[in-house]
PDB file of N, CA, C and O in Angstrom:
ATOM      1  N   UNK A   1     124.521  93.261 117.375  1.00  0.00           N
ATOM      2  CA  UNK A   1     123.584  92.370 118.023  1.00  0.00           C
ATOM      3  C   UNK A   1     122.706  91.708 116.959  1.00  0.00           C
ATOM      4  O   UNK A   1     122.220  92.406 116.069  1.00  0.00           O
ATOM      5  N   UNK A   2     122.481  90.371 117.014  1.00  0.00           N
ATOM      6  CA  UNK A   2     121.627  89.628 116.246  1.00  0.00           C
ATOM      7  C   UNK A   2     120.188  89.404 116.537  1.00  0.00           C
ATOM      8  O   UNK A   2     119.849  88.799 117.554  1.00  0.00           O
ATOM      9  N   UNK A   3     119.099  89.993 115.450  1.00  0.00           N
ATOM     10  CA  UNK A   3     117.819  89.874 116.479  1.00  0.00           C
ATOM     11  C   UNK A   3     117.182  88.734 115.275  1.00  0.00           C
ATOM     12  O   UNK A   3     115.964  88.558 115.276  1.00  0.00           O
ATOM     13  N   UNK A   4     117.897  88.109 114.435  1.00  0.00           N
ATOM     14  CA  UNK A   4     116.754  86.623 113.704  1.00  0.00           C
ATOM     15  C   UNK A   4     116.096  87.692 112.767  1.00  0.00           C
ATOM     16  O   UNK A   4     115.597  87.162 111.774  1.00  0.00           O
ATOM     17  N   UNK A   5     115.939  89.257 112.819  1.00  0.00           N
ATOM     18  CA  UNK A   5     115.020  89.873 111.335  1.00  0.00           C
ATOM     19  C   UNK A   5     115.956  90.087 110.539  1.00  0.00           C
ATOM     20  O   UNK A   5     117.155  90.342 110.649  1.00  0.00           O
ATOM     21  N   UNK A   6     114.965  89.896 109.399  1.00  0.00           N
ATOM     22  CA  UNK A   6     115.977  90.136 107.910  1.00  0.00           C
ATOM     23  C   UNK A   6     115.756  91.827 108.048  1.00  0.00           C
ATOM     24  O   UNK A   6     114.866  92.510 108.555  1.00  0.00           O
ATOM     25  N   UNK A   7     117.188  92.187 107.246  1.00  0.00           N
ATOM     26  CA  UNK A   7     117.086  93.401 107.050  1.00  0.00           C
ATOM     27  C   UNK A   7     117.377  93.988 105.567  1.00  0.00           C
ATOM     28  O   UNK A   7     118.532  93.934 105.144  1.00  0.00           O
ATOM     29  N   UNK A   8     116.225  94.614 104.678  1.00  0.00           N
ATOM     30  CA  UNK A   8     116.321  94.566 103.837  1.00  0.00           C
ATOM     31  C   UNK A   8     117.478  96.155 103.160  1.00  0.00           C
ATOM     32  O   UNK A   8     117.484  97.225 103.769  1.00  0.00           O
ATOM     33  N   UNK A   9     118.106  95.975 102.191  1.00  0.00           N
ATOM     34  CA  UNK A   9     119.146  96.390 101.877  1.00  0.00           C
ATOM     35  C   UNK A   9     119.331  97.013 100.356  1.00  0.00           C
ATOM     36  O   UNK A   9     120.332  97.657 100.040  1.00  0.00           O
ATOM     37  N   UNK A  10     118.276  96.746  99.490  1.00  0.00           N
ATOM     38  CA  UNK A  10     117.990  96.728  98.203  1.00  0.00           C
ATOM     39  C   UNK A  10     116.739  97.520  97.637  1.00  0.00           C
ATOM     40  O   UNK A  10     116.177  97.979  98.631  1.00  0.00           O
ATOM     41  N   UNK A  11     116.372  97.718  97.033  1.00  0.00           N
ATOM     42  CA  UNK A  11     115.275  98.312  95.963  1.00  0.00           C
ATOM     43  C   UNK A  11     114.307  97.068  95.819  1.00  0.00           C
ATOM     44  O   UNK A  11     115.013  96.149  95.405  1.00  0.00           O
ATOM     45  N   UNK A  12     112.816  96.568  96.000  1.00  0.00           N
ATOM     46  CA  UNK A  12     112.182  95.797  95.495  1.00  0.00           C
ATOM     47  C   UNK A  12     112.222  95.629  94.487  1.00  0.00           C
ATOM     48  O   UNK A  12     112.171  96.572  93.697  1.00  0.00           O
ATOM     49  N   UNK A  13     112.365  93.966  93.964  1.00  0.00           N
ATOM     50  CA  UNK A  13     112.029  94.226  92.219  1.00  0.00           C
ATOM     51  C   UNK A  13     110.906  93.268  92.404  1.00  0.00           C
ATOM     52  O   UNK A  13     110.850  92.322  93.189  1.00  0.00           O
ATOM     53  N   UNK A  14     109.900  93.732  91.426  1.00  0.00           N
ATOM     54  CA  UNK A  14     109.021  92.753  91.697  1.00  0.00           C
ATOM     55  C   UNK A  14     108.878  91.392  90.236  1.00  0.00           C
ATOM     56  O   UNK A  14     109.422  91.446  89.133  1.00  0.00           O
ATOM     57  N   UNK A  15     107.952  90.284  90.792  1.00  0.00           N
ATOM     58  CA  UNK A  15     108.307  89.205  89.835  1.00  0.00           C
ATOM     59  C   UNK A  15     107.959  89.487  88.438  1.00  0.00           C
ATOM     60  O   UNK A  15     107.248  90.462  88.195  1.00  0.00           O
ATOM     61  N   UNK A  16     108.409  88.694  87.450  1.00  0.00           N
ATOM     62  CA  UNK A  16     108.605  88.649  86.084  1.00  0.00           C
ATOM     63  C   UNK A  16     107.273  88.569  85.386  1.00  0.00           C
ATOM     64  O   UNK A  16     106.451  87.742  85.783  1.00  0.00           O
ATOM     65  N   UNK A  17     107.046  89.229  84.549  1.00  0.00           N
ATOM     66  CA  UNK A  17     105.581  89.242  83.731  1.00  0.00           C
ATOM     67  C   UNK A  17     105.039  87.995  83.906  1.00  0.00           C
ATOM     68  O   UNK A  17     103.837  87.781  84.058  1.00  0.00           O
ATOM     69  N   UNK A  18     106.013  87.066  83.885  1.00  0.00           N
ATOM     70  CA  UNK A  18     105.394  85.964  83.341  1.00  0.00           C
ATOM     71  C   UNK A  18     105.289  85.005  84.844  1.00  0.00           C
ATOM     72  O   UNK A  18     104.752  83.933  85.126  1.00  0.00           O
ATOM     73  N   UNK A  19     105.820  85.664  85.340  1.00  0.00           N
ATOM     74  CA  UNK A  19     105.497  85.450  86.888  1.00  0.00           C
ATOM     75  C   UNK A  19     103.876  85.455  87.876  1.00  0.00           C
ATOM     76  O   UNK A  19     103.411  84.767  88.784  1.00  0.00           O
ATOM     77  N   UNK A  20     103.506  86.437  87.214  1.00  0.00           N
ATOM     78  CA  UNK A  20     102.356  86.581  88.266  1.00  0.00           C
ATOM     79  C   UNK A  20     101.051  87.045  86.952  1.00  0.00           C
ATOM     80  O   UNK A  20     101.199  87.266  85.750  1.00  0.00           O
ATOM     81  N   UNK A  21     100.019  87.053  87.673  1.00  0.00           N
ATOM     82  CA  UNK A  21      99.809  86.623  88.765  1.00  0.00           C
ATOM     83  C   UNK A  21      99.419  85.116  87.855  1.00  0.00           C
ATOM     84  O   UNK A  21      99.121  84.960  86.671  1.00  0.00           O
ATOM     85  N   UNK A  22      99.606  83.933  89.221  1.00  0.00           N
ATOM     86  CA  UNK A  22      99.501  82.572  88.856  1.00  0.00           C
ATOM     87  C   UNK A  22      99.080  81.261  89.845  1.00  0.00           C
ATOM     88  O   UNK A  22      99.860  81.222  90.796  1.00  0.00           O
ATOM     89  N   UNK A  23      98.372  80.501  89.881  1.00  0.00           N
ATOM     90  CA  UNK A  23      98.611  79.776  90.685  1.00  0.00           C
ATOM     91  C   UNK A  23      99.338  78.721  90.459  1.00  0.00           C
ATOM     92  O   UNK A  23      98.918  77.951  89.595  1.00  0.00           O
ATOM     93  N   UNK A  24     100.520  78.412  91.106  1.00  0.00           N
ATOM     94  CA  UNK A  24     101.829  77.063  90.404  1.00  0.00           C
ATOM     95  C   UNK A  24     102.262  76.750  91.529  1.00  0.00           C
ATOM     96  O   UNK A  24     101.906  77.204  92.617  1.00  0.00           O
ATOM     97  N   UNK A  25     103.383  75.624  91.208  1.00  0.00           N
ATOM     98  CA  UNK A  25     103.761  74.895  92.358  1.00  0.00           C
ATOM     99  C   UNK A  25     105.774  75.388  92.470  1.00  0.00           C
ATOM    100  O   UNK A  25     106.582  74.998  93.313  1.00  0.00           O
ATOM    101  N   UNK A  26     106.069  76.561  90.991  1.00  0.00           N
ATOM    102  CA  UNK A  26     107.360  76.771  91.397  1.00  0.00           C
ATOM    103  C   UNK A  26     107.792  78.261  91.167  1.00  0.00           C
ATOM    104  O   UNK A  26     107.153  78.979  90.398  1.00  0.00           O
ATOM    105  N   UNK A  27     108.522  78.557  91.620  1.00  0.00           N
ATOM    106  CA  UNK A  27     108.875  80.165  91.278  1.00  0.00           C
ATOM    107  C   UNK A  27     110.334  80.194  91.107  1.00  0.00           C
ATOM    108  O   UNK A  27     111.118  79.330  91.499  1.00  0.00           O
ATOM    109  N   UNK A  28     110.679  81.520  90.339  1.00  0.00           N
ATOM    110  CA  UNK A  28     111.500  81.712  89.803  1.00  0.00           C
ATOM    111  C   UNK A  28     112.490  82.628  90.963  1.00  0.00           C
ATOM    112  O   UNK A  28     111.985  83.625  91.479  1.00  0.00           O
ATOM    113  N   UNK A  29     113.729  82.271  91.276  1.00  0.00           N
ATOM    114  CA  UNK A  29     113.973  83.378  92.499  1.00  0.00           C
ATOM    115  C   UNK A  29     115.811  83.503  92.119  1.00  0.00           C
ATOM    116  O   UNK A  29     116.449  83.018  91.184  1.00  0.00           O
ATOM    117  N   UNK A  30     116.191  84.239  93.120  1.00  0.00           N
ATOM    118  CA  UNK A  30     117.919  84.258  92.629  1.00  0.00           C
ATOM    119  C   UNK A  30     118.677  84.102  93.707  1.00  0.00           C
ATOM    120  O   UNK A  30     118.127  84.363  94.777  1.00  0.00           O
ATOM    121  N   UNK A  31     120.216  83.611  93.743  1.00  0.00           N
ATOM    122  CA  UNK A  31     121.141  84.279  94.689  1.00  0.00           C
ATOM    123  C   UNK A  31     121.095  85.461  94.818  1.00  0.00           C
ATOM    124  O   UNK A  31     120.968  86.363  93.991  1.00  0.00           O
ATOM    125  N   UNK A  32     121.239  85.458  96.244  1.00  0.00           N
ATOM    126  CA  UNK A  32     121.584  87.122  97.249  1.00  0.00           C
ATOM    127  C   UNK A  32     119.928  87.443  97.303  1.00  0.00           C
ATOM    128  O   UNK A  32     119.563  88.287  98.122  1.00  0.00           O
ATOM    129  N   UNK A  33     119.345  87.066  96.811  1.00  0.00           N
ATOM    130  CA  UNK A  33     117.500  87.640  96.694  1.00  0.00           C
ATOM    131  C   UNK A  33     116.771  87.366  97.965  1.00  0.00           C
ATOM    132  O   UNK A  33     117.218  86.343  98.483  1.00  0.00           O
ATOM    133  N   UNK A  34     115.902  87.861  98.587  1.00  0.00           N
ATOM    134  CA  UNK A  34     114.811  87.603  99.353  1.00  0.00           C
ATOM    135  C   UNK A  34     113.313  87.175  98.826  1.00  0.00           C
ATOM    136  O   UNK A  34     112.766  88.054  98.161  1.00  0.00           O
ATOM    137  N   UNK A  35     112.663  86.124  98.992  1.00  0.00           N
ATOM    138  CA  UNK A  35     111.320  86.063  97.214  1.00  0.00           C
ATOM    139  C   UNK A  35     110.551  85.463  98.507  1.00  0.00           C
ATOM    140  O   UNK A  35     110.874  84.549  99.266  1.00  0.00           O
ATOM    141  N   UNK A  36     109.190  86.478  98.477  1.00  0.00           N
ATOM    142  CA  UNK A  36     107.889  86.554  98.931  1.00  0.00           C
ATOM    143  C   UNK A  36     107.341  85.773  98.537  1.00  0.00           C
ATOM    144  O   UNK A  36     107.957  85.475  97.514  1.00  0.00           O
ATOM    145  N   UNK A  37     106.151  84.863  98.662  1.00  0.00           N
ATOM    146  CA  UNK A  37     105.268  84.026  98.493  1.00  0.00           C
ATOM    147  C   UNK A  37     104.088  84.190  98.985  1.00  0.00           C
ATOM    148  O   UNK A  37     104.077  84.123 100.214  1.00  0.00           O
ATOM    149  N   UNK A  38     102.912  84.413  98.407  1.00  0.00           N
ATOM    150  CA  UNK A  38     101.509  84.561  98.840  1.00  0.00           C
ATOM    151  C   UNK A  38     100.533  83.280  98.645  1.00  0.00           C
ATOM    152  O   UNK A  38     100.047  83.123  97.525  1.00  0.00           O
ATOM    153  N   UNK A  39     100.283  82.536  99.474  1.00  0.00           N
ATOM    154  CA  UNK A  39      99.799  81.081  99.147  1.00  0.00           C
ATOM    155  C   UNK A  39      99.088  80.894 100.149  1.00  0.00           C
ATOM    156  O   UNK A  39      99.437  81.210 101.287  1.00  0.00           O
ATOM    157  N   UNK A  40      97.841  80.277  99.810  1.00  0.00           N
ATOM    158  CA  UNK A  40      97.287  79.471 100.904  1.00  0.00           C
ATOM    159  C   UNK A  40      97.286  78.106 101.209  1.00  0.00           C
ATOM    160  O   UNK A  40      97.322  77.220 100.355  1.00  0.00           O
ATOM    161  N   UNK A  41      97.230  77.864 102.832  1.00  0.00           N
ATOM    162  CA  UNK A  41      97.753  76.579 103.380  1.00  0.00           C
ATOM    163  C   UNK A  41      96.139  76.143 104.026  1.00  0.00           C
ATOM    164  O   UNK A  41      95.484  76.943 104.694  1.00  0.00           O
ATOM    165  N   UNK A  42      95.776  75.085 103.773  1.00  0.00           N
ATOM    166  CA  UNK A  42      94.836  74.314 104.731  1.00  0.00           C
ATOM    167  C   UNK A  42      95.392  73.830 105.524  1.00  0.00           C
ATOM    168  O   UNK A  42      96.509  73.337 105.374  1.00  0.00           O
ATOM    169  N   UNK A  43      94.497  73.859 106.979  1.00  0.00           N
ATOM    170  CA  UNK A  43      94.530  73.108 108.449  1.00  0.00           C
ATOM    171  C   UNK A  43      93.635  72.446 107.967  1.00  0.00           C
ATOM    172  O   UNK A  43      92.943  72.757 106.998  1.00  0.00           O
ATOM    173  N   UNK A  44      93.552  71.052 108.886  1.00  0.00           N
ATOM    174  CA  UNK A  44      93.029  70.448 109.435  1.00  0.00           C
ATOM    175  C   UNK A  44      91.671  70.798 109.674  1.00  0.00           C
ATOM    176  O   UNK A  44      91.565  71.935 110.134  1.00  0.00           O
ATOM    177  N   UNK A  45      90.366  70.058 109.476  1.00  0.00           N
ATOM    178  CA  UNK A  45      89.482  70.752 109.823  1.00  0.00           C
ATOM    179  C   UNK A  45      89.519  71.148 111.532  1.00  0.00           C
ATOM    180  O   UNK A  45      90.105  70.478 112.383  1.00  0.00           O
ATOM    181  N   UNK A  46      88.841  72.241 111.746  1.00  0.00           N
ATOM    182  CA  UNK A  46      88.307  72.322 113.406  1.00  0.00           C
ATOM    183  C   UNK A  46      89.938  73.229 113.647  1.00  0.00           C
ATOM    184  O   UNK A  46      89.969  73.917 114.667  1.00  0.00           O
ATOM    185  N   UNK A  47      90.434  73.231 113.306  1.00  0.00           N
ATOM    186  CA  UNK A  47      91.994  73.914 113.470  1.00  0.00           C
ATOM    187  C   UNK A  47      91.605  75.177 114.124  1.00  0.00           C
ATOM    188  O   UNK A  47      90.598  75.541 113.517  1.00  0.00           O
ATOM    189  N   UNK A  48      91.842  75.916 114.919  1.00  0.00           N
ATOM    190  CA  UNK A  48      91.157  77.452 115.430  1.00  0.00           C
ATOM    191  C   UNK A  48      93.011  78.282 115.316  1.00  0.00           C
ATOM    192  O   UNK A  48      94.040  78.045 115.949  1.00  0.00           O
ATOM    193  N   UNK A  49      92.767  79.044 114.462  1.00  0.00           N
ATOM    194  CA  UNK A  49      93.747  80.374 114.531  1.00  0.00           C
ATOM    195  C   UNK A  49      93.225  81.343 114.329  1.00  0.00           C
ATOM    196  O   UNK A  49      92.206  81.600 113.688  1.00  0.00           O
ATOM    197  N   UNK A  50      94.400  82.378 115.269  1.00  0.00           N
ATOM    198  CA  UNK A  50      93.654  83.628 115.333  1.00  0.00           C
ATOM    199  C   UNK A  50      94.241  84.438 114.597  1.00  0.00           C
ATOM    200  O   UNK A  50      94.831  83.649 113.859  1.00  0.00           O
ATOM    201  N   UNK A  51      94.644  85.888 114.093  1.00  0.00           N
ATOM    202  CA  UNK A  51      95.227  86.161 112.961  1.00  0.00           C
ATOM    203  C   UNK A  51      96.665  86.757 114.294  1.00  0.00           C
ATOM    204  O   UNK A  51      96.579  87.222 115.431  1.00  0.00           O
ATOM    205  N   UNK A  52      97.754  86.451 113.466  1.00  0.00           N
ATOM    206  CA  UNK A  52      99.367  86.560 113.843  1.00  0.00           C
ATOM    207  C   UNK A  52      99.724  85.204 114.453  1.00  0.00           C
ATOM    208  O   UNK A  52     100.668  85.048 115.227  1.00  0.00           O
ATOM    209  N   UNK A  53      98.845  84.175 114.021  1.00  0.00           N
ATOM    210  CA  UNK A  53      99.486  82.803 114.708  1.00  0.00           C
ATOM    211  C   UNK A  53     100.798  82.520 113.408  1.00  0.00           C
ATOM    212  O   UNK A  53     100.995  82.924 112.262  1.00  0.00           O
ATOM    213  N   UNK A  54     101.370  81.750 114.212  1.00  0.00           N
ATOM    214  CA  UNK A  54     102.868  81.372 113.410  1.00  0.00           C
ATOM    215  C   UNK A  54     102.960  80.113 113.465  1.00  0.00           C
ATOM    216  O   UNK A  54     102.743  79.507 114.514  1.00  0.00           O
ATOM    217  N   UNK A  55     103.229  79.635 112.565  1.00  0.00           N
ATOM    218  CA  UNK A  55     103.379  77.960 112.030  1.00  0.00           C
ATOM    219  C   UNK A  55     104.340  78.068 111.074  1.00  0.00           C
ATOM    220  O   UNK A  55     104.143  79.009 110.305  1.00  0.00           O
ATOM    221  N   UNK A  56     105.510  77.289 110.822  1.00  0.00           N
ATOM    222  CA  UNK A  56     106.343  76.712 110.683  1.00  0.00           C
ATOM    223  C   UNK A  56     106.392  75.546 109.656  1.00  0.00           C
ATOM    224  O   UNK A  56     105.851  74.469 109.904  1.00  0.00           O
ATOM    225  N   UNK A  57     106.899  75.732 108.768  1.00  0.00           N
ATOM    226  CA  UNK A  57     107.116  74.375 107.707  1.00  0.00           C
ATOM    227  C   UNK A  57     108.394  74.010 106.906  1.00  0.00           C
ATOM    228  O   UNK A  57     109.110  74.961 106.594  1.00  0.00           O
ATOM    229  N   UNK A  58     108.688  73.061 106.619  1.00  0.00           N
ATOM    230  CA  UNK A  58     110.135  72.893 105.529  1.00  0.00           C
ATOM    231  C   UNK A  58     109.433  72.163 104.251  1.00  0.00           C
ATOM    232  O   UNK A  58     108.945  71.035 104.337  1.00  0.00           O
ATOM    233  N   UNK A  59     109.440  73.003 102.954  1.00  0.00           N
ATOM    234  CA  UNK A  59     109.348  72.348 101.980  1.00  0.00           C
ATOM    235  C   UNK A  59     110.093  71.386 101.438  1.00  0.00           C
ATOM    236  O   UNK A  59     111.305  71.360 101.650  1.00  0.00           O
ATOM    237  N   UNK A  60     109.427  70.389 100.604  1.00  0.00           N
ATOM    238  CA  UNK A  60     109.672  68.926 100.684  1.00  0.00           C
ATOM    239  C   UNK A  60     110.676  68.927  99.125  1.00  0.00           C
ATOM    240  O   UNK A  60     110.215  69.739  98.323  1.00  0.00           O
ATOM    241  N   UNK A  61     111.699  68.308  98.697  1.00  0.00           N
ATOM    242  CA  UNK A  61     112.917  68.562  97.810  1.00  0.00           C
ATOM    243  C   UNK A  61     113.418  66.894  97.282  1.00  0.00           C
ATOM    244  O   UNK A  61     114.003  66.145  98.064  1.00  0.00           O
ATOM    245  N   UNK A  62     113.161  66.585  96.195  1.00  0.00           N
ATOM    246  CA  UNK A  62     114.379  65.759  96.050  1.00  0.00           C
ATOM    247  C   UNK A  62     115.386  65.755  95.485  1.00  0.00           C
ATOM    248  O   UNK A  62     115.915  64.831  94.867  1.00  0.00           O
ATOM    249  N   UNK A  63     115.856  67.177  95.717  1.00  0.00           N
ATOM    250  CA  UNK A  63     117.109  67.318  95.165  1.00  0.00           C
ATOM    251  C   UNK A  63     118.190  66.801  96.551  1.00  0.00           C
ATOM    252  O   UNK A  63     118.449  67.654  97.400  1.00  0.00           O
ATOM    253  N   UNK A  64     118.733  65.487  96.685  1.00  0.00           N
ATOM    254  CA  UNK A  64     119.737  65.549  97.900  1.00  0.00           C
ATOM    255  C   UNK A  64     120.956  66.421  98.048  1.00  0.00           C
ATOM    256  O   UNK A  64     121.627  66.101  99.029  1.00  0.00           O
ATOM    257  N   UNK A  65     121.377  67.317  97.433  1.00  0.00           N
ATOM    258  CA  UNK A  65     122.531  68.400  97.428  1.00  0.00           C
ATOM    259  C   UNK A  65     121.223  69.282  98.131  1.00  0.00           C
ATOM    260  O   UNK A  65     121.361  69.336  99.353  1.00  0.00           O
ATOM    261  N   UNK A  66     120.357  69.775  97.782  1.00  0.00           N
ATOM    262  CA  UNK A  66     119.949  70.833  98.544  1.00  0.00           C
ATOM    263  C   UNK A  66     119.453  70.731  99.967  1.00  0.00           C
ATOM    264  O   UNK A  66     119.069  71.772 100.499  1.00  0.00           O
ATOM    265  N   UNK A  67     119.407  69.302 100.823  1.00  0.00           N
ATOM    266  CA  UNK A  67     119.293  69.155 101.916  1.00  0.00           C
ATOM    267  C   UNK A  67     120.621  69.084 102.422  1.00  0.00           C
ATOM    268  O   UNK A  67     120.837  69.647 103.496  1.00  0.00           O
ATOM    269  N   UNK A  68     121.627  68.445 101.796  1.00  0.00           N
ATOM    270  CA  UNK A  68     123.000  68.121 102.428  1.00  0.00           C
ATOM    271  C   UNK A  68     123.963  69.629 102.481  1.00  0.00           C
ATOM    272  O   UNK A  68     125.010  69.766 103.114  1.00  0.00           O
ATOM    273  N   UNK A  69     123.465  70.395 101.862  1.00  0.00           N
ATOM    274  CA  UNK A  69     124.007  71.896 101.824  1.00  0.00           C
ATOM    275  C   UNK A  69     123.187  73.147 102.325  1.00  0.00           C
ATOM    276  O   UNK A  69     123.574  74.268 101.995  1.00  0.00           O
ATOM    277  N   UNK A  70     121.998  72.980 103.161  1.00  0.00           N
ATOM    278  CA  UNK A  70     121.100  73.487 103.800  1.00  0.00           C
ATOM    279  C   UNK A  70     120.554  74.607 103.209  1.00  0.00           C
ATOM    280  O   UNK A  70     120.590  75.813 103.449  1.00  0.00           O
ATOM    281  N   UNK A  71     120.031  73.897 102.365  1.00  0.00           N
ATOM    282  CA  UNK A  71     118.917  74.915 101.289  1.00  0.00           C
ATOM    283  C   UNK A  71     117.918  74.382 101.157  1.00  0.00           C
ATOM    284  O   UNK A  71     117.314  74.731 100.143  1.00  0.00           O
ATOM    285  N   UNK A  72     117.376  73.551 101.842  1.00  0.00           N
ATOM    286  CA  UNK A  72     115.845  73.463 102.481  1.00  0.00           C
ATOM    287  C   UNK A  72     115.372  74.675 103.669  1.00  0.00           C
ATOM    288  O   UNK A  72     115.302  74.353 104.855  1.00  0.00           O
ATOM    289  N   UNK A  73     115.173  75.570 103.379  1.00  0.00           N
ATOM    290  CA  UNK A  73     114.725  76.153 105.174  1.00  0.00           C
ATOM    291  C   UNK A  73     113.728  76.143 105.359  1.00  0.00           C
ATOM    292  O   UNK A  73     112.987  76.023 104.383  1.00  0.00           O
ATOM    293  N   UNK A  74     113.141  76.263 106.697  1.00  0.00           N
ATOM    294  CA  UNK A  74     111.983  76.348 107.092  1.00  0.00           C
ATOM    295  C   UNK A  74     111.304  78.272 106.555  1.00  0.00           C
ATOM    296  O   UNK A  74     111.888  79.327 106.305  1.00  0.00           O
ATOM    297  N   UNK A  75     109.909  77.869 106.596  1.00  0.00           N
ATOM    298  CA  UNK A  75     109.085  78.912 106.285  1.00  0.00           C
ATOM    299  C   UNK A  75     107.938  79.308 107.037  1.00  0.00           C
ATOM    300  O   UNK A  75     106.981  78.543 107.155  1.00  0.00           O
ATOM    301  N   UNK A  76     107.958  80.412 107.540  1.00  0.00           N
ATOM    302  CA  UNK A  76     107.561  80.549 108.073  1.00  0.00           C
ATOM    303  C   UNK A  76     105.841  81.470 107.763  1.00  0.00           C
ATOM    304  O   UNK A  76     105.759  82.595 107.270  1.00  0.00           O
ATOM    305  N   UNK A  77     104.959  80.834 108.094  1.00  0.00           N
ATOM    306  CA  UNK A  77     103.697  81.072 107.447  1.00  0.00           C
ATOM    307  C   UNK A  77     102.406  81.701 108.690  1.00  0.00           C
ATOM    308  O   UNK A  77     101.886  80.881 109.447  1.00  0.00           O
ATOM    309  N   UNK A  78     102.035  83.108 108.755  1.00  0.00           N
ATOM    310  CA  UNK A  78     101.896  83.633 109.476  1.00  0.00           C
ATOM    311  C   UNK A  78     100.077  83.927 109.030  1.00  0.00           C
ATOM    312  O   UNK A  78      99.733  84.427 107.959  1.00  0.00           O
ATOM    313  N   UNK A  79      99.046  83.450 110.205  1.00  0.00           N
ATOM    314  CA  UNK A  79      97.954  83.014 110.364  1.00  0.00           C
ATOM    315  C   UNK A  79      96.900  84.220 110.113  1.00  0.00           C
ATOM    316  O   UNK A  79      95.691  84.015 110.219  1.00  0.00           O
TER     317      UNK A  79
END
């Protein structure tokens, strides 16, 4: 049965010295990998969330192979 959760399968590794901690606009990640992201997003002013709201985004790419081969996904960013 398919329930949409990832199920993790592996040992954590965590990011590269030179990885963290940082504030940047790219990260370093791999095939077969799962890669966490801790970032903050501004609303809109007046925006009201409560904490476990879920919002939804697709980061923006101009690589056209990575939209035409569906490696843009949405992300999901939890309030």
């Amino acid at each position: 049965m398919q329930t949409g959760k990832l199920v993790f399968t592996g040992i954590p590794m965590p990011p590269e010295s030179n990885e963290r901690p940082a504030w940047k606009d790219t990260i370093k990640t791999y095939s077969g990998y799962i890669t966490r992201v801790i970032a903050r997003f501004d609303l809109p002013p007046g925006t009201q969330v409560n904490p476990g709201d879920e919002f939804r985004y697709v980061w923006h790419c101009h690589v056209l192979e990575h939209e035409d081969n569906e490696m843009m996904r949405p992300y999901k960013i939890v309030g």
